[in-house]
Backbone bond lengths (Angstrom), bond angles and torsions (degrees), N, CA, C in turn:
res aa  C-N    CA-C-N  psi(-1)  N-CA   C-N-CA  omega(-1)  CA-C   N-CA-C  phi
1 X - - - 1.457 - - 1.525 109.08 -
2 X 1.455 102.97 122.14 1.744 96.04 -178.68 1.633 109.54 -98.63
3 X 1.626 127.50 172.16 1.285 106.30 -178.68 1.872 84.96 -138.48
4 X 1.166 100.90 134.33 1.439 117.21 167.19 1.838 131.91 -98.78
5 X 1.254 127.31 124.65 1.541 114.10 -167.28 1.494 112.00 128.22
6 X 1.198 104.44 160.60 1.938 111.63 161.89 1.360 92.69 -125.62
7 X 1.465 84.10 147.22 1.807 137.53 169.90 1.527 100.90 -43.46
8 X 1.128 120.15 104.57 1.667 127.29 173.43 1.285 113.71 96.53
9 X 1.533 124.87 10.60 1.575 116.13 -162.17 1.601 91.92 -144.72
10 X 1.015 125.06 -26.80 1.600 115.77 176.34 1.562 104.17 -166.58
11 X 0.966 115.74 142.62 2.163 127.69 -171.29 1.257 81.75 -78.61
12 X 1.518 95.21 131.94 1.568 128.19 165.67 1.736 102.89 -61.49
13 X 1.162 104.23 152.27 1.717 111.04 169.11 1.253 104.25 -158.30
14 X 1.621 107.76 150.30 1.593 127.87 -155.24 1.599 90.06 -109.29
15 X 1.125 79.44 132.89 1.663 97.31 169.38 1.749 122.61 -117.93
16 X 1.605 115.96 117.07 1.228 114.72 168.46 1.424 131.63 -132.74
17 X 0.966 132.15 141.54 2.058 120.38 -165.46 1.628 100.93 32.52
18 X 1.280 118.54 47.86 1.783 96.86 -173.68 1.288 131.88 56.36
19 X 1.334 104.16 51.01 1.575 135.22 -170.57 1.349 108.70 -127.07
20 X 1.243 141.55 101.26 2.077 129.38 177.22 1.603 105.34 -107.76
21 X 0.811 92.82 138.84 1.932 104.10 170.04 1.771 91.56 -122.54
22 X 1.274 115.44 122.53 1.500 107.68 129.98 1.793 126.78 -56.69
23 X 1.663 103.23 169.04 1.370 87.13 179.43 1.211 115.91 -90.52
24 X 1.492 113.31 -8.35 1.484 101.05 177.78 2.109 109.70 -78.63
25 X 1.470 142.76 -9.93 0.775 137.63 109.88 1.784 127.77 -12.41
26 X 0.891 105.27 -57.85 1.927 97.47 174.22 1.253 123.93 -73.46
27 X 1.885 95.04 -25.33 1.711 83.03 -167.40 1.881 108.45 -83.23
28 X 1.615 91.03 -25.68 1.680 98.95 166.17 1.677 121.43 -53.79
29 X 1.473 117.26 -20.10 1.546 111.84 -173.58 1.493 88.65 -96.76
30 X 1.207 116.11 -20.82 1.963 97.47 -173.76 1.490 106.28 -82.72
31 X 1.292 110.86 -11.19 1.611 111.80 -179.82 1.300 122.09 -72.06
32 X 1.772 113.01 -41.52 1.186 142.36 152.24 1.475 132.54 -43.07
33 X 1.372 98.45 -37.75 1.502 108.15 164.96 1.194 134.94 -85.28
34 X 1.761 103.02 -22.84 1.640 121.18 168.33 1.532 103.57 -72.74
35 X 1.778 127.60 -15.87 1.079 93.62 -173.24 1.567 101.19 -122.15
36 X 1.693 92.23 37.67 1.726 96.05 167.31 1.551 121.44 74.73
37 X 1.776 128.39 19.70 1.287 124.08 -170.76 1.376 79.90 -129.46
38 X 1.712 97.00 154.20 1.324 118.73 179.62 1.403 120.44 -50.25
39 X 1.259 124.56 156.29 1.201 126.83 170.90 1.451 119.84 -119.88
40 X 1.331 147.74 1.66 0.852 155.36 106.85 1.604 109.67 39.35
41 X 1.545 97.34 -82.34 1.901 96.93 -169.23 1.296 97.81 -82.37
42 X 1.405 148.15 -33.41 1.267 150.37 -178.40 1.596 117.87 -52.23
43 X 1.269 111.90 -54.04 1.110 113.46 168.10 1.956 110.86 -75.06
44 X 1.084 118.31 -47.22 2.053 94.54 156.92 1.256 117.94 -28.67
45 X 1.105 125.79 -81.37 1.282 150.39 -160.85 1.960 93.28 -47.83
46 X 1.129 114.36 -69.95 2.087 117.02 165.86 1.254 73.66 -31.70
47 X 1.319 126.77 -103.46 1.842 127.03 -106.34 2.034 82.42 -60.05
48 X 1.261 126.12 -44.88 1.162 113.74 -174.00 1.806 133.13 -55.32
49 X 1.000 97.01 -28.81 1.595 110.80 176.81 1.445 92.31 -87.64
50 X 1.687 120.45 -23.00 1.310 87.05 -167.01 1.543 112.40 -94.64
51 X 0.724 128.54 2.91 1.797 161.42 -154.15 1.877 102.83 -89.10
52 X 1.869 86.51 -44.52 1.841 106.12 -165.09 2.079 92.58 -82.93
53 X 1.338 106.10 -21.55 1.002 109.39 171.43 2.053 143.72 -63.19
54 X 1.016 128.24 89.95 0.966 126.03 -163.47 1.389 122.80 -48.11
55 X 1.476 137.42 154.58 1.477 118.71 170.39 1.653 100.11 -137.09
56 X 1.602 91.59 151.24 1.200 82.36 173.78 1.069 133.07 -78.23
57 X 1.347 138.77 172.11 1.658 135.03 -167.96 1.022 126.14 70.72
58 X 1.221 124.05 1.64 1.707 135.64 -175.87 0.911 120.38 -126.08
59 X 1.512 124.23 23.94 1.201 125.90 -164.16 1.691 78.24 -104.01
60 X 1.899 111.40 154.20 1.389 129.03 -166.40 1.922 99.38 -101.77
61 X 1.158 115.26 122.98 1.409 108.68 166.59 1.467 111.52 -106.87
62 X 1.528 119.98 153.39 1.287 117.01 176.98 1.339 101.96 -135.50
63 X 1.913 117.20 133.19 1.047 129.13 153.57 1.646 128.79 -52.21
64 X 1.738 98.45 150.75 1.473 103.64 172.35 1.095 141.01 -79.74
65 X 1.645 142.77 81.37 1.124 153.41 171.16 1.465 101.79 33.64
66 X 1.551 124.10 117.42 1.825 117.83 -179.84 1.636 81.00 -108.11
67 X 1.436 97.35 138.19 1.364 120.17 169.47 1.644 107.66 -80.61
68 X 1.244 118.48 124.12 1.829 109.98 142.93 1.470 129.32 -38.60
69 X 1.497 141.23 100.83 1.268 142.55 160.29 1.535 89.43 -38.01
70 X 1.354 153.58 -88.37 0.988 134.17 -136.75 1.556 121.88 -69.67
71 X 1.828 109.44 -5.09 1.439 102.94 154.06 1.495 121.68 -105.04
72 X 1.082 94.83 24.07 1.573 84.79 159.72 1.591 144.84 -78.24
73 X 0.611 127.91 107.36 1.683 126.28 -158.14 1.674 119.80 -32.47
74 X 1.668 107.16 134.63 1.628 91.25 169.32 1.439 117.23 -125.50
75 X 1.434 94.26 148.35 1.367 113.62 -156.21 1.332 109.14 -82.92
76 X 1.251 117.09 131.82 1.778 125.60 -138.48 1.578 100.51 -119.48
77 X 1.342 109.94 117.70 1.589 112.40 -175.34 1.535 121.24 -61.73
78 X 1.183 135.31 -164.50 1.249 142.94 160.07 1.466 135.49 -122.75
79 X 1.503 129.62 154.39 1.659 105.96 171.64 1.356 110.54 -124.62
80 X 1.280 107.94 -177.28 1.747 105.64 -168.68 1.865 84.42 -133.22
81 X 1.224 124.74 139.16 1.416 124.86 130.64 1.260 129.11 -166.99
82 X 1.582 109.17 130.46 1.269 131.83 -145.61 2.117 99.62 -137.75
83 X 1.537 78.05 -174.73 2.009 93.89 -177.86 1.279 98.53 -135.14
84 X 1.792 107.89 147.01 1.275 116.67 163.47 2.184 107.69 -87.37
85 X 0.959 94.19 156.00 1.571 89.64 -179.61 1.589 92.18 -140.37
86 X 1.383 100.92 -178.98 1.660 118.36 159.90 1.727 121.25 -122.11
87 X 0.796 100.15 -137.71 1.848 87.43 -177.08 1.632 106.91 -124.07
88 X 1.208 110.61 5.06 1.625 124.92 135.12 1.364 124.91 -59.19
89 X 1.319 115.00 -41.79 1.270 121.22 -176.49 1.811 102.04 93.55
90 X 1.311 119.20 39.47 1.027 131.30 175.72 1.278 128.26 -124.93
91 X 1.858 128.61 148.42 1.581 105.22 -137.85 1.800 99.95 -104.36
92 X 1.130 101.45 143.53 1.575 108.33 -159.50 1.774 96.19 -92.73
93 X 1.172 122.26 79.65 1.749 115.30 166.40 1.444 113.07 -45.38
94 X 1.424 103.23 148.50 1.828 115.40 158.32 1.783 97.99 84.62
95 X 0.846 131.36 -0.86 1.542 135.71 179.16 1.323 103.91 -70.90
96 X 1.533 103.73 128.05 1.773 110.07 173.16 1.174 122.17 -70.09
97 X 1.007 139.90 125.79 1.959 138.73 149.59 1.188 99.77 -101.47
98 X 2.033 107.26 122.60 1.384 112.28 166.40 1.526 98.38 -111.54
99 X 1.258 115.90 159.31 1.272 122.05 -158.19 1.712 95.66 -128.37
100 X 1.408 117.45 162.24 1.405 113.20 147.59 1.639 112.90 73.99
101 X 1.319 122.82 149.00 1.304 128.75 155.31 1.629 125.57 -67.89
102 X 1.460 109.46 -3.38 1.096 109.55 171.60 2.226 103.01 -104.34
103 X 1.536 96.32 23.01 1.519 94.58 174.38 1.387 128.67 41.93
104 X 1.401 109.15 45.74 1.351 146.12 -160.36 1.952 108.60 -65.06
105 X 1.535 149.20 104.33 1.339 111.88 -160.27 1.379 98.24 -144.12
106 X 1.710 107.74 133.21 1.929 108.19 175.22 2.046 76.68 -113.40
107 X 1.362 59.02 -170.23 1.589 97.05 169.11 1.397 119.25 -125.75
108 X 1.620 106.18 152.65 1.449 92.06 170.47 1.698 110.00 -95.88
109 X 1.765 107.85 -153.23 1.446 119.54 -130.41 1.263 100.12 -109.63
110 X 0.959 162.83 -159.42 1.409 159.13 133.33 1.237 112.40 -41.50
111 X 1.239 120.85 -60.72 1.562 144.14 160.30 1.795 134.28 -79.17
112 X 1.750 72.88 25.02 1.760 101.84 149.42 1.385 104.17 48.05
113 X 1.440 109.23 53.65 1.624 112.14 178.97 1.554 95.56 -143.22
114 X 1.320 101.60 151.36 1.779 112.86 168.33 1.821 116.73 -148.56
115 X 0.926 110.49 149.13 1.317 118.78 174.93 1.616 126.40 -120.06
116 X 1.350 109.30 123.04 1.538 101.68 -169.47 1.923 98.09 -109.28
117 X 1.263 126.60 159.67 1.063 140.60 171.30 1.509 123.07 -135.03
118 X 1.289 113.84 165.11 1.599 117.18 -172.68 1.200 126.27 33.51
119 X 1.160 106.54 31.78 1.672 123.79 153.12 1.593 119.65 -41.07
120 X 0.967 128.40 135.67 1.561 129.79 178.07 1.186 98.44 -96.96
121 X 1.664 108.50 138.28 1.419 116.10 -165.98 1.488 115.17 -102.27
122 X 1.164 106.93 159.12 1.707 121.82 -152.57 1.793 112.49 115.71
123 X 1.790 97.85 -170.42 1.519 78.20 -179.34 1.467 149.76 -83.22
124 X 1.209 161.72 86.18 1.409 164.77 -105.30 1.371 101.87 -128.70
125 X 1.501 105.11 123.88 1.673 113.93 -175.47 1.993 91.50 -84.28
126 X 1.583 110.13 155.88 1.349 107.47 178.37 2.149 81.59 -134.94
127 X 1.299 96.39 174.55 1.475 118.55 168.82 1.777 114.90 -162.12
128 X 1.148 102.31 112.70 1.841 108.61 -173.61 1.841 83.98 -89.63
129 X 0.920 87.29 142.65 2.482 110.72 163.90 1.185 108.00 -131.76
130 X 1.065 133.05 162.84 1.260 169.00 -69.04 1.380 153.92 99.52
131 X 1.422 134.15 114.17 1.205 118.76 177.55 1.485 110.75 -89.33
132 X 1.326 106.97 139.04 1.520 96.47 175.90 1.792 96.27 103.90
133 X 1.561 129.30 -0.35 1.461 100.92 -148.51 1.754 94.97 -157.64
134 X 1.574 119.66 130.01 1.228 99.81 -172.92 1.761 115.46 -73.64
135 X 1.805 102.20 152.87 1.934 84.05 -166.04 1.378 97.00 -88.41
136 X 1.383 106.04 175.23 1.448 120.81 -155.70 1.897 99.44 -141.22
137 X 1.256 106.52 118.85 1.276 113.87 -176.86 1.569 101.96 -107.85
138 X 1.278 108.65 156.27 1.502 98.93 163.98 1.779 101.17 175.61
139 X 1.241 119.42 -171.24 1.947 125.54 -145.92 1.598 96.84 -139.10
140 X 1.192 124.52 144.70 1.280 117.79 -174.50 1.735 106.14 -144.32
141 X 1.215 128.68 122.19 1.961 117.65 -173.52 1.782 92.35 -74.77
142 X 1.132 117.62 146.97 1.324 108.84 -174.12 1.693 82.42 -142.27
143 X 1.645 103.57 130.82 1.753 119.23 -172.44 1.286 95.09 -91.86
144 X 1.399 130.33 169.98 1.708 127.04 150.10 1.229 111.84 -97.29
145 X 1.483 91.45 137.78 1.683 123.30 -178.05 1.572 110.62 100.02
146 X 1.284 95.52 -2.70 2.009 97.07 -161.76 1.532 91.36 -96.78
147 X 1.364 119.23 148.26 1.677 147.30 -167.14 1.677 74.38 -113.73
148 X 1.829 122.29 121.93 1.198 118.33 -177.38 1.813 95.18 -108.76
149 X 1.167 145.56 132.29 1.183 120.44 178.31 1.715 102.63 -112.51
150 X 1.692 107.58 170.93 1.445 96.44 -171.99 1.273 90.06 177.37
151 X 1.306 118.22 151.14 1.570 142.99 -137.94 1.461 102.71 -143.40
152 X 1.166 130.80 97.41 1.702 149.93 148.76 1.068 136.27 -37.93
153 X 1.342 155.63 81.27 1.378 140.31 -126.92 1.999 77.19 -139.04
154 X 1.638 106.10 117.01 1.663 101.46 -175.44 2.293 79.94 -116.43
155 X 1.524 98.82 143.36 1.686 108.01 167.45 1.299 92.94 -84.10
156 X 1.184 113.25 164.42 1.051 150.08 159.41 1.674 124.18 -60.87
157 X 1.432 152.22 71.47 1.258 147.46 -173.96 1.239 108.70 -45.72
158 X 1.927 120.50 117.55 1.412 113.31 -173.46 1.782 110.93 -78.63
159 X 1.026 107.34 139.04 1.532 109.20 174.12 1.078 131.04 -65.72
160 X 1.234 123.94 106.79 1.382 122.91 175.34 1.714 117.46 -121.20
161 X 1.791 97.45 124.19 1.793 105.14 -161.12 1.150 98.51 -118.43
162 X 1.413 107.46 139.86 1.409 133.48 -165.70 2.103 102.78 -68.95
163 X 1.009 119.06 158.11 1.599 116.25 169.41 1.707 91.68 -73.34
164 X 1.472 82.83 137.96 1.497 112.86 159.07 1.468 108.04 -101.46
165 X 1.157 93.18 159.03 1.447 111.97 175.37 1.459 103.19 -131.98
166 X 1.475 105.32 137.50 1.868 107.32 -162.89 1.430 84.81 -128.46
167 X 1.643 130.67 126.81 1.499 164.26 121.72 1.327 118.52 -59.98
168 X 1.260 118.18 107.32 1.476 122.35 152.38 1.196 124.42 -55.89
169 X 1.505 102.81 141.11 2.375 81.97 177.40 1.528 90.10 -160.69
170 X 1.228 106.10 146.97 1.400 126.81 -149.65 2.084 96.65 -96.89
171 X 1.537 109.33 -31.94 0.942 110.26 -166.81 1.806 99.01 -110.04
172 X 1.066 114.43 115.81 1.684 107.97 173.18 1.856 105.31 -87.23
173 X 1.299 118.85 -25.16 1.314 107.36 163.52 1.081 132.26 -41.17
174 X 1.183 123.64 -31.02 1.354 127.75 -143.22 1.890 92.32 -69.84
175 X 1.079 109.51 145.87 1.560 138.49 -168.48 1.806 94.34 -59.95
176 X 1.415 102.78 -80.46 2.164 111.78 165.34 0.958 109.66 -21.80
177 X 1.613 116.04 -52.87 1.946 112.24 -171.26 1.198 101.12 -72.84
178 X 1.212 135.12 -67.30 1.254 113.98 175.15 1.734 152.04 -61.07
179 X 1.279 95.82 -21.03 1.577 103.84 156.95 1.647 120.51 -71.04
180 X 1.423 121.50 -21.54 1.369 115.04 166.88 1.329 112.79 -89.57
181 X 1.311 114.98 -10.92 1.397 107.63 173.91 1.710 125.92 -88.51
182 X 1.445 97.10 -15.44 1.440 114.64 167.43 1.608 125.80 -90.94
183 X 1.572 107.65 -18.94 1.207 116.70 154.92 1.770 132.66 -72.12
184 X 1.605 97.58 -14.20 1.427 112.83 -171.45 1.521 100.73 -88.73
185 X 1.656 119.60 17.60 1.806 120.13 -151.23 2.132 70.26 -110.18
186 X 1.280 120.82 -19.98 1.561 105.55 -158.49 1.316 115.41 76.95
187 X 1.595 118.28 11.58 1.565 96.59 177.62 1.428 125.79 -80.85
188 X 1.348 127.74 -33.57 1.912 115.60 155.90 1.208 130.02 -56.47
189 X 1.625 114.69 -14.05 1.576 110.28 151.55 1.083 120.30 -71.13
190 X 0.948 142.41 -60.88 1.350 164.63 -173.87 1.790 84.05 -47.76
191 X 1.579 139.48 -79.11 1.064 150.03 167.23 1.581 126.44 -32.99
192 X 1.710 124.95 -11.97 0.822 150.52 168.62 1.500 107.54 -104.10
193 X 1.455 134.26 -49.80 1.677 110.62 172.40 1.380 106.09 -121.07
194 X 1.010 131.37 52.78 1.559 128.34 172.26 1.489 114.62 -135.22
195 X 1.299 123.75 130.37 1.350 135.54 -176.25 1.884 128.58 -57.95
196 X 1.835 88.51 -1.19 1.761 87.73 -176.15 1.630 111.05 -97.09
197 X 1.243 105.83 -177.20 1.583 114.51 -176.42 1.599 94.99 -94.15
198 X 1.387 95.71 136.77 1.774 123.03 177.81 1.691 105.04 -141.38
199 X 1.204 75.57 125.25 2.011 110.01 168.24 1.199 116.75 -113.03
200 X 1.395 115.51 95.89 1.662 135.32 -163.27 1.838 104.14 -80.50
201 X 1.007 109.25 -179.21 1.794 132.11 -156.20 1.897 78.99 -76.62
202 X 0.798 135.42 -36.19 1.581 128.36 -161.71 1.652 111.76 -75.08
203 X 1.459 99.12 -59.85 1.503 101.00 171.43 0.991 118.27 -84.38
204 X 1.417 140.57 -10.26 1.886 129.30 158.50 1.848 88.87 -55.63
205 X 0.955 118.62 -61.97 1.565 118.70 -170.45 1.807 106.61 -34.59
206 X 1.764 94.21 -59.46 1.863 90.56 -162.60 1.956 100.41 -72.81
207 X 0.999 108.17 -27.84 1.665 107.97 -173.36 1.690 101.84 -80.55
208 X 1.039 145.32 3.10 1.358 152.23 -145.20 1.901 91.27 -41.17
209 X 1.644 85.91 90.04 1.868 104.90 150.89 1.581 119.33 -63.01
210 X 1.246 89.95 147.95 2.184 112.14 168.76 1.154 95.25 -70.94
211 X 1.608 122.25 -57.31 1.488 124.49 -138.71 2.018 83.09 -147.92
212 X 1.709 77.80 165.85 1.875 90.02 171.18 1.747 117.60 -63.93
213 X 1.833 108.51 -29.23 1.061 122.12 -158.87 1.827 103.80 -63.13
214 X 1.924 103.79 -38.27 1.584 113.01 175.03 1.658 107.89 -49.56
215 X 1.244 124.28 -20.37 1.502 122.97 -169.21 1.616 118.70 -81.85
216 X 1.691 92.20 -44.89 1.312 112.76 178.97 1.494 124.82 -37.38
217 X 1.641 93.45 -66.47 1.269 110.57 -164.14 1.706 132.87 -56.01
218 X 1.836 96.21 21.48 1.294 99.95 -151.38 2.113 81.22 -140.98
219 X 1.331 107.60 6.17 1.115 115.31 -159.25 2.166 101.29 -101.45
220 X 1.287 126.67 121.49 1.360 120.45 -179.16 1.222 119.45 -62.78
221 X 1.372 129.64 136.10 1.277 106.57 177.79 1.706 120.31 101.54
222 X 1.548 94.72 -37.44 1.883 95.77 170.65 1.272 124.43 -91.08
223 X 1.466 139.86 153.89 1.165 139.07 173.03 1.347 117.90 -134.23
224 X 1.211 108.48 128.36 1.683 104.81 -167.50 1.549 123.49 -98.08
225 X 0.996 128.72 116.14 1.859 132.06 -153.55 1.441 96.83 -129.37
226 X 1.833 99.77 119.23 1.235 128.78 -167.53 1.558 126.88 108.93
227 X 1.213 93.74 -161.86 1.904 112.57 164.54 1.400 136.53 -91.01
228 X 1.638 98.48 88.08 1.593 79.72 -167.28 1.848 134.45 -42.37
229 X 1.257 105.52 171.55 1.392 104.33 160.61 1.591 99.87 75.11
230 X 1.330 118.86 -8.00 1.672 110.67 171.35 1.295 116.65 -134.02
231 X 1.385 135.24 163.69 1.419 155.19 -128.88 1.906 97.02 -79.93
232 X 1.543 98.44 -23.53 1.657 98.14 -179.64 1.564 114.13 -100.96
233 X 1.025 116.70 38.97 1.538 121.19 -170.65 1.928 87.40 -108.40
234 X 1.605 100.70 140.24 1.515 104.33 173.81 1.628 98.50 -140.97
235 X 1.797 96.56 156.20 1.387 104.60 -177.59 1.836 116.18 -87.46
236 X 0.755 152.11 163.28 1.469 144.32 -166.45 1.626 103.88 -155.59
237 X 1.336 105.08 138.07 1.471 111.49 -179.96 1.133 92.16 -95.96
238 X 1.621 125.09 135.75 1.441 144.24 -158.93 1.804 96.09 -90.65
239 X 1.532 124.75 -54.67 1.357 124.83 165.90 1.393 131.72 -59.19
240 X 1.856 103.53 -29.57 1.605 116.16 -165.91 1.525 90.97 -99.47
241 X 1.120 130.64 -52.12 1.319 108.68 -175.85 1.763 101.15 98.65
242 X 1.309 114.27 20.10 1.708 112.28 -175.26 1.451 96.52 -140.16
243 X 1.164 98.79 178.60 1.954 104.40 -173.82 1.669 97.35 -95.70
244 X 1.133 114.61 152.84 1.316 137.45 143.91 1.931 131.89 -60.21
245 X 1.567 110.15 132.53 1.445 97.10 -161.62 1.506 82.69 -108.60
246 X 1.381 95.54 138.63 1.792 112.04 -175.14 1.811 101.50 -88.88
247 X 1.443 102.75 151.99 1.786 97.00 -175.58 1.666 64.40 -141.27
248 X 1.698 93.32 174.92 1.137 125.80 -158.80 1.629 116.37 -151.85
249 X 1.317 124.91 78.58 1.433 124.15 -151.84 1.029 109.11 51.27
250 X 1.528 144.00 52.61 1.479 147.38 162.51 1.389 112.83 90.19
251 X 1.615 118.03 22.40 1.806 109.13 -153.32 1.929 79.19 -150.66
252 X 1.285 107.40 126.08 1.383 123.10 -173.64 1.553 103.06 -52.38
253 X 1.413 127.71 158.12 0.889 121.02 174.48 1.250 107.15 -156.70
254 X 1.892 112.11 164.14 1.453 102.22 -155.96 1.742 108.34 -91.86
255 X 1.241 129.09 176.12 1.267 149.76 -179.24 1.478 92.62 -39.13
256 X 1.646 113.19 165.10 1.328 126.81 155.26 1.461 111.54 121.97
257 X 1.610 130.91 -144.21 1.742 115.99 -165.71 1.244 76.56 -155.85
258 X 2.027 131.30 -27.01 1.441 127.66 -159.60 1.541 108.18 -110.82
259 X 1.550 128.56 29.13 1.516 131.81 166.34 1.627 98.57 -72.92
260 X 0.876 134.19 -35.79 1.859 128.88 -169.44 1.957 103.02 -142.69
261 X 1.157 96.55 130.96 1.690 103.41 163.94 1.882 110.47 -73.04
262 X 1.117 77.19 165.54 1.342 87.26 175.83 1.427 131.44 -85.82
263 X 1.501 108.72 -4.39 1.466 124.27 178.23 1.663 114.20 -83.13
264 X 1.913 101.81 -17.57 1.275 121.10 -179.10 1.401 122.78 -91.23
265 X 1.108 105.28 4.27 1.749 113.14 -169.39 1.705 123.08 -113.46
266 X 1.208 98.61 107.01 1.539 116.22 -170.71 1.291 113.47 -64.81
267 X 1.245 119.77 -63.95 1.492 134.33 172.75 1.549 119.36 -149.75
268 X 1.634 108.23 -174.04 1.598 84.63 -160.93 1.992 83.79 -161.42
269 X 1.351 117.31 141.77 1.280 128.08 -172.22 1.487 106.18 -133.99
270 X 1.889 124.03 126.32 1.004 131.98 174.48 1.457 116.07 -114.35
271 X 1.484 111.12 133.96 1.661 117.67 178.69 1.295 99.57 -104.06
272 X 1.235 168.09 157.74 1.505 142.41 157.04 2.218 84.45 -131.99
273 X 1.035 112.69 23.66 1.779 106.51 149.67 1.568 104.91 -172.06
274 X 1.188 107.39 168.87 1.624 126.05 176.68 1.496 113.87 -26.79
275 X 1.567 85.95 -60.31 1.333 117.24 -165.30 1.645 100.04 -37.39
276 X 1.571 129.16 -59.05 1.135 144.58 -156.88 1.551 119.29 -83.63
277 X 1.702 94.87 -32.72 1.917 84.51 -173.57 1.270 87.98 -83.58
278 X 1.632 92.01 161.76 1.616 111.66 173.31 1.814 99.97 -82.32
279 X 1.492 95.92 -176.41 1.765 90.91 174.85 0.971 147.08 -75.90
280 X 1.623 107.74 -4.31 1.489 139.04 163.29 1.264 110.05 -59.98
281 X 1.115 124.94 -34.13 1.398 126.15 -176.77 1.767 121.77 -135.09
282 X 1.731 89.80 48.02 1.819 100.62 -163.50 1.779 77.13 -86.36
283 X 1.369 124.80 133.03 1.639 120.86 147.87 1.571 114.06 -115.50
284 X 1.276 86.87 149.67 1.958 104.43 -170.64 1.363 91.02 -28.72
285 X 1.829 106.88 154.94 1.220 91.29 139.57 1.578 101.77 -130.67
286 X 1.382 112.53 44.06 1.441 114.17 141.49 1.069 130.47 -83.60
287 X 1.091 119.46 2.77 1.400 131.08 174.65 1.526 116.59 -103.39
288 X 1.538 117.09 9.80 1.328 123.31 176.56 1.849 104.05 94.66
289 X 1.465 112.13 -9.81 1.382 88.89 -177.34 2.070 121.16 -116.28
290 X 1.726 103.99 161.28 1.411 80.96 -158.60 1.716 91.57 -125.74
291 X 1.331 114.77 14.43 1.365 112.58 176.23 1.805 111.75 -157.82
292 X 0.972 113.14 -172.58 1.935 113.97 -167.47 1.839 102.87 -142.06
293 X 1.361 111.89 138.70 0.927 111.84 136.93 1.509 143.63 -147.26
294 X 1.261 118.58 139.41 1.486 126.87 -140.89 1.439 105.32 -107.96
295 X 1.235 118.92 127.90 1.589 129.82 -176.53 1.786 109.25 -125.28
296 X 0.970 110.07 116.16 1.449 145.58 169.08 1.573 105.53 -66.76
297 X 1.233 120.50 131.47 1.077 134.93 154.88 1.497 150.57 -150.42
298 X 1.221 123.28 132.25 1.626 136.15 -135.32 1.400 96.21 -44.54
């Protein structure tokens, strides 16, 4: 028989096979027995109160259900794919879609289509750009597992051109004519808020290059693949891992190191990803390429 409790603070009770007596229960059956009557129902009656009686240490605790991580559900992305158009109903290539709060951006296709994937589902702000085209923002509910498709319709921005004023001039040398005419290219704007590397009219002067390739090699981000100085030399984005599309006073131009001398080259502007050229100088990148670079000349 064990006894649980202190003396003056709570009645001891006997515990047996899951049997409790308090003691005031015992001392009632010894009273009963001193005065010679059965005990029989007396002791029932104990084991019953003592039964209703709680003890300490025996009370049962139960843990909280542990879930399996591997049944837990997974949460299933979404896709988007759609076309840019115009108000012809014709497909607008090279148009940006940025996606996401993290300002997420492809391009589209030739055939003015793009496809987005693993989208997180719910609602997703989008924005199509364009040069030439008013931009178009807009919100899309995107379900999981669902391919959402959706159709872009960008206007057209009407043109409106300032008066010119047209000067004859006998001398095209002249230093003025040509510095306003090289300023009219936008390249110190462009050099003032744009994220690429620019080599202005001063240092083509003090570095005086053979070829574009002498400029490069001093440029972050570029990598030069081949032989310089000949028609098989290509530019390579050092992060992107794709070639660079060469322009030529604003007008694409083909591969090589020998399209312009070096005596001809004013200044010179590098994008080495999407992200960076403006739209003047967005090139496919279905065509393998993911950045531009543009050479100016006197």
């Amino acid at each position: 028989m064990e006894t649980t409790g202190t003396k003056g603070t709570e009645a001891p009770s006997y515990s047996r096979r899951g049997i409790v007596m308090t003691m005031e229960a015992v001392r009632a059956m010894r009273f009963v027995v001193q005065q010679g009557q059965r005990v029989t129902l007396l002791v029932g009656c104990a084991c019953a109160l003592g039964l209703a009686a709680p003890v300490a240490g025996q009370q049962t605790a139960f843990a909280p259900p542990v879930r399996d991580p591997a049944a837990q559900p997974v949460q299933r992305t979404a896709s988007v794919r759609g076309h840019v158009r115009d108000s012809a109903d014709r497909a607008i290539p090279y148009a940006r879609v940025v996606w996401g709060e993290a300002q997420q951006v492809i391009t589209t296709t030739d055939s003015g289509s793009f496809e987005l994937i693993d989208i997180p589902a719910g609602r997703t702000r989008f924005a199509v750009r364009r040069l030439g085209y008013v931009p178009v923002d807009f919100e899309l509910t995107l379900k999981p597992g669902v391919i959402k498709p959706v159709v872009v319709n960008l206007v057209p921005v009407a043109a409106s051109l300032a008066d010119v004023e047209v000067a004859a001039r006998t001398d095209n040398d002249d230093d003025s004519y040509r510095a306003a005419r090289f300023e009219a290219t936008g390249f110190f704007d462009r050099k003032a808020h744009l994220p690429g590397y620019f080599i202005p009219p001063d240092e083509v002067a003090r570095r005086r290059p053979t070829y574009v390739s002498d400029l490069m090699y001093s440029v972050p981000g570029v990598s030069i693949v081949g032989r310089p100085h000949t028609p098989s030399l290509r530019y390579v984005s050092s992060a992107q891992h794709c070639r660079l599309q060469l322009y030529l006073d604003g007008h694409p131009a083909g591969d090589g190191d020998d399209f312009v001398t070096g005596t001809d080259i004013k200044a010179v502007e590098v994008y080495t990803s999407l992200l960076m050229a403006t739209d003047k100088f967005l090139p496919s990148p279905v065509k393998g390429y993911c950045g531009s670079i543009v050479v100016w000349t006197k």
